[in-house]
N, C-alpha and C positions, 0 to 999 in steps of 0.2 A: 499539599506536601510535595518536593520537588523530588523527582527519580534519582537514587540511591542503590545501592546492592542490597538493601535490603528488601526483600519482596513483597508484595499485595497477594493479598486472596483471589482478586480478580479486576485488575485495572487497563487499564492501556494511556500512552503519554503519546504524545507527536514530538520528537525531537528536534524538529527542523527538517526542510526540504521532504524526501521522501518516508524519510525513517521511524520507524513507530516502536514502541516497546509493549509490549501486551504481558503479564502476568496471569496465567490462564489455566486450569485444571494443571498444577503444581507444577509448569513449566514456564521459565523468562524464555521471549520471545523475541526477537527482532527481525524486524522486517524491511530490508532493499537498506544499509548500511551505507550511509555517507556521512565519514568522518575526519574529510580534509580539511584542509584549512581555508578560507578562503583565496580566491585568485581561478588564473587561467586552470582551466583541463580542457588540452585541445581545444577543438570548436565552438566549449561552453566555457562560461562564466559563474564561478561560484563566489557567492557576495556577502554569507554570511556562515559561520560555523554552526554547528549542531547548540540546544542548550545545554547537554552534557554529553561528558566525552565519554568513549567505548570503554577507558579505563574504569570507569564509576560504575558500568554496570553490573560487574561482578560475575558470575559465573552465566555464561548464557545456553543455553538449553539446547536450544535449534534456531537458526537462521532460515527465513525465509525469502527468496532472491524474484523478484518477478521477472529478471533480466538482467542479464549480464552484462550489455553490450554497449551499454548508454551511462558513463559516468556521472552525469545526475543522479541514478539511483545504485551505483554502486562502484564508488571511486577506490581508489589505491588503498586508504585507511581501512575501509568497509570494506574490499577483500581480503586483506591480511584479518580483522577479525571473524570473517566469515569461515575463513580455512584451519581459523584456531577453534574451529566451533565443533562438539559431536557432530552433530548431522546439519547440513544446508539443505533445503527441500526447494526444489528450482523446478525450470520447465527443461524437457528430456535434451535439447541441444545446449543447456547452459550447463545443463550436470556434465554432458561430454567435454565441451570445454576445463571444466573446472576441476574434473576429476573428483578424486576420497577430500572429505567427507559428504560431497554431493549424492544426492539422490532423483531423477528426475521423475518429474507426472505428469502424463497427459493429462487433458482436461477429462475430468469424473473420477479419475484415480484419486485413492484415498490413501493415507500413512496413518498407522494406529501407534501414540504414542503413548501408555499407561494410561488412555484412559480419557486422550483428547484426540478425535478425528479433526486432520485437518486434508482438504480436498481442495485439489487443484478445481480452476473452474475458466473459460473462457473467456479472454481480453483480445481486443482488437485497437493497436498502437495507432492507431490516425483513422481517416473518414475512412468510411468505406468502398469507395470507388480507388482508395491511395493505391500507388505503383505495389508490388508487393515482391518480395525477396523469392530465390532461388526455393525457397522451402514454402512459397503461399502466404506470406506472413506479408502482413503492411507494415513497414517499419521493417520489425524485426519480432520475433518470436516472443511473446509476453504471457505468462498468467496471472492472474489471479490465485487468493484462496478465501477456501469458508473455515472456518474455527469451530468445532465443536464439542458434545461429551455432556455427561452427568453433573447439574449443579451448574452449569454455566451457562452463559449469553450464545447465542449461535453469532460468529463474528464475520464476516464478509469484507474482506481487504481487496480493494480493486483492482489494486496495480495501475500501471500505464494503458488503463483502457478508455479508448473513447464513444464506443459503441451501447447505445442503450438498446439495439437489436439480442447483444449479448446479456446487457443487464435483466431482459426481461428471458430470458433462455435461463439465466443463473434464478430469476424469482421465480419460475417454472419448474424447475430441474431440483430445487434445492428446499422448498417451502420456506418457513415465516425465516425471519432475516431480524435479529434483535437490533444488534448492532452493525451500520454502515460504514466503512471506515474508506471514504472514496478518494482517490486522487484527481487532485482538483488542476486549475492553475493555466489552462487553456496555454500546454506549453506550444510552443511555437517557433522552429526554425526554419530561415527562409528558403533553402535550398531543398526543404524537401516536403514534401507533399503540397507544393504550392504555397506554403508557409501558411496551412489551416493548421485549426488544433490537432495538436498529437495525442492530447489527454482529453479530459471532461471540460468543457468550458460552464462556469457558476450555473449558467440557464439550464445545461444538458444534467447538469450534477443536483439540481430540484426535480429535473423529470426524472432519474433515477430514484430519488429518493423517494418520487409518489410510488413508482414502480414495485421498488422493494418493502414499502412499508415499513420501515425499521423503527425498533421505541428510539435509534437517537442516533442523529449522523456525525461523525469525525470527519474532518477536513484536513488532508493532508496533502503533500506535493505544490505548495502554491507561494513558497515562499523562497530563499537562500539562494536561488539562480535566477538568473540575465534576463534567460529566456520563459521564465513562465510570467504571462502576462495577465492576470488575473492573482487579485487576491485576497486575504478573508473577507475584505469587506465587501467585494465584488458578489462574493458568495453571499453574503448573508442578507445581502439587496435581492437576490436572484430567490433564497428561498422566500423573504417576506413577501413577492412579491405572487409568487405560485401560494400563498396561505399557508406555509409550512415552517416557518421563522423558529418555531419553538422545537424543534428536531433539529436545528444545527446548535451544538457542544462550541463553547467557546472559551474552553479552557487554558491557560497560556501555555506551552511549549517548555517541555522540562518537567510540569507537573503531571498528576496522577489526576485522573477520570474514574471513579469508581465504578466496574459495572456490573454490580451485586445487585442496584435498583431495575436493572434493564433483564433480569435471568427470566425467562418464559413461566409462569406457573402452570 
């Protein structure tokens, strides 16, 4: 069934490029908004539109922003919805940017929504040796979050991270991990960090996945722009190839993943 305003028990959809819809302890969710059109943004390339537009999703709960800074994940469309949203939950320098309804989290800080804990958690924007910005950040300042609560999946959204240092800190810090939801796509621009990946590349996004042990990985970020060089099928070579093939979700884009099968007993 394709994403509608009408709501799931407990699902989650990839809409294209970064953008994710989750239905989750009685809150619609979306996560890192891009819903321009295709063409130029500045220095990237966007090549395909979302498969449904912001209009369709109907009332949205909370926005979750991994970053602000990088139009890949959060272009012109996807701030005007984001800023029509109750709460946007970001990392503490995108809130200052963005201002009401932002709220920023350090990594381990948790927002309690009726009843769903969602926690900021540690990303790292390119290798680890990258140049790193005025505030310690490579790239630029990224989170992650976990998804949790009563009756649900424990969710794990990566963000723009490319650090499996940090993914085993988050399988550390956070225990069992239901649901993966990694961004993939081994994005790549040449000007900066030596043009290595700024994300997970397919190989790095199978060792996380042994990492985190999840009942089922989602793959998102790996498609709609120029620049990410990788993509699903790149991924699904990378987990058959680590013996993990049956943990990657290959559900199209637009539709609903149930994940009522995946809740912890």
């Amino acid at each position: 069934m394709g994403v509608t305003e009408a709501r799931r028990p407990c699902a989650v959809s990839v809409l294209g490029g970064p953008t994710i819809v989750l239905d989750l302890g009685g809150q619609r969710i979306v996560v890192d908004p891009t819903f321009d059109p295709p063409g130029p943004h500045a220095y990237l390339t966007k090549t395909a539109a979302p498969a449904v537009d912001a209009a369709a999703l109907g009332r949205v709960d909370v926005v979750l922003v991994s970053h602000d800074q990088h139009l890949d994940n959060f272009d012109d469309a996807g701030r005007a919805m984001a800023l029509a949203a109750p709460l946007v939950l970001t990392n503490p320098g995108a809130a200052q940017r963005l201002g009401s309804p932002a709220r920023g989290l350090a990594p381990w800080e948790t927002a309690e929504l009726d009843g769903l804990r969602i926690q900021a958690v540690p990303a790292v924007h390119g290798p680890a040796d990258g140049e790193r910005d005025d505030s310690g950040h490579v790239n630029c300042e990224v989170t992650g979050f976990v998804l949790s609560g009563e009756a649900v999946p424990t969710v794990y959204v990566s963000g723009d991270n490319a650090s499996l240092a940090a993914v085993a800190e988050i399988a550390n810090g956070v225990g069992a991990i239901d649901v993966a939801v990694l961004f993939v796509g081994a994005a790549r621009v040449p000007p900066k960090q030596g043009g290595r990946p700024l994300t997970l590349t397919s190989a790095r996004a199978a060792a996380a996945a042994e990492v985190l042990a999840p009942r089922v990985v989602v793959a998102a970020h790996l498609d709609s722009w120029a620049h990410f060089t990788e993509g699903v099928d790149d991924v699904a070579a990378a987990f058959h190839d680590a013996g993990i093939g049956d943990l990657l979700d290959r559900t199209p884009h637009g539709s609903w993943l149930d994940l009522e099968p995946f809740v912890a007993t």
